[in-house]
GUZAVO-416409 format. One record per residue (C-alpha): residue number from 1; x, y, z. Coordinates in pm, 1 decimal, padded with zeros to 6 digits. Example, Ala and Ser with C-alpha at 12.3 -4.5 7.8 and 13.67 -1.06 7.14 Angstrom:
// GUZAVO-416409
<1, <01230.0, -00450.0, 00780.0>>,
<2, <01367.0, -00106.0, 00714.0>>,
***
This chain:
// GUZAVO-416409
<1, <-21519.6, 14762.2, 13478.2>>,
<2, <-21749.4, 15049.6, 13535.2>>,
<3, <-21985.9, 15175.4, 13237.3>>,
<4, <-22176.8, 15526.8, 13284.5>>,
<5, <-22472.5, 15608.1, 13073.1>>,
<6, <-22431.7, 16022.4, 13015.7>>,
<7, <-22781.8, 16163.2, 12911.9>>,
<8, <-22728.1, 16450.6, 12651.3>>,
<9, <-22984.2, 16785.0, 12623.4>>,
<10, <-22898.2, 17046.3, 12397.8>>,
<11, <-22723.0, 17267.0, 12694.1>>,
<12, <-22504.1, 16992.7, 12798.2>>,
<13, <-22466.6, 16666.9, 13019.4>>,
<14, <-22855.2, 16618.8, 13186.5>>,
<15, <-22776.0, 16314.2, 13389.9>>,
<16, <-22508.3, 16014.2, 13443.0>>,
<17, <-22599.7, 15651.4, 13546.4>>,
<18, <-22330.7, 15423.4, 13631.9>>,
<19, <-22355.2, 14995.7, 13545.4>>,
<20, <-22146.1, 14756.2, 13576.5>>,
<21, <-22193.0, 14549.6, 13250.9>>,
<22, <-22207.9, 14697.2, 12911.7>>,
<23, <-22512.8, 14503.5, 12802.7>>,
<24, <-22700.3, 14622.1, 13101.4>>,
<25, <-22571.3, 15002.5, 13021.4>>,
<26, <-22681.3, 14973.1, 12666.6>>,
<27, <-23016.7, 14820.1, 12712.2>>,
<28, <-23070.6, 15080.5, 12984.9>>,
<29, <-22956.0, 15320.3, 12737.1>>,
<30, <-23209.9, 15231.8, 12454.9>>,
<31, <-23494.5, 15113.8, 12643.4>>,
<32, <-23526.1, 15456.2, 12793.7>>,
<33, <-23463.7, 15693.0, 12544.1>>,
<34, <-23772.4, 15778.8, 12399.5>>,
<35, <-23898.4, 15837.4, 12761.8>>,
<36, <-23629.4, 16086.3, 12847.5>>,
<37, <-23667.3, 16239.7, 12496.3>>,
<38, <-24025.7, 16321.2, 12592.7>>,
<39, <-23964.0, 16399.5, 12967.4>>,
<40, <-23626.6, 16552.5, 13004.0>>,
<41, <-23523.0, 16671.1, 12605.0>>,
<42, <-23240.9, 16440.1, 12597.7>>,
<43, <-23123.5, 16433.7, 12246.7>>,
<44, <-22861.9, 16236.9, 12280.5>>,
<45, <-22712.9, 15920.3, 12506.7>>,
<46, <-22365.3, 15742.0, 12516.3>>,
<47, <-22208.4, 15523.8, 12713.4>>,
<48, <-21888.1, 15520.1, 12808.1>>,
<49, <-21571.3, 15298.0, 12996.6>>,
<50, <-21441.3, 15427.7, 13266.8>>,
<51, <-21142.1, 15535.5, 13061.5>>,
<52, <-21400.7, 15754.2, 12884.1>>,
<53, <-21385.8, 15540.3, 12565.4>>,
<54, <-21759.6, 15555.6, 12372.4>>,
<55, <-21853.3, 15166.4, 12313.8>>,
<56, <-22240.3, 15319.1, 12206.1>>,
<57, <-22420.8, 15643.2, 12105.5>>,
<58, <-22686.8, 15705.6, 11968.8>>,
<59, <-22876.0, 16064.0, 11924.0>>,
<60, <-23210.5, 16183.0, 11707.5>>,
<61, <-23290.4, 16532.2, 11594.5>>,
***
């Protein structure tokens, strides 16, 4: 099973990244945060199964 990483800015869907373990999408997810926060204005990450079901988010102001 497929597991994309969507990056969130506050017009909409920056970038997608697509793993294919959950653990490896979540780490991914929360190891680089901070750096696209800074960088890119991401504001927002999930990621998601390939039937689009969220199995993490997480978002700061």
């Amino acid at each position: 099973m497929a597991y994309t990483v969507i990056w969130y800015g506050r017009k909409g869907i920056i970038d997608k990244v697509i793993f294919d373990a959950e653990k490896t999408a979540r780490d991914h997810a929360i190891s680089m945060f901070q750096t696209r926060k800074g960088d890119d204005g991401v504001i927002s990450v999930e990621v998601r199964r390939d039937n689009g079901a969220v199995v993490f988010s997480h978002a700061e102001n």
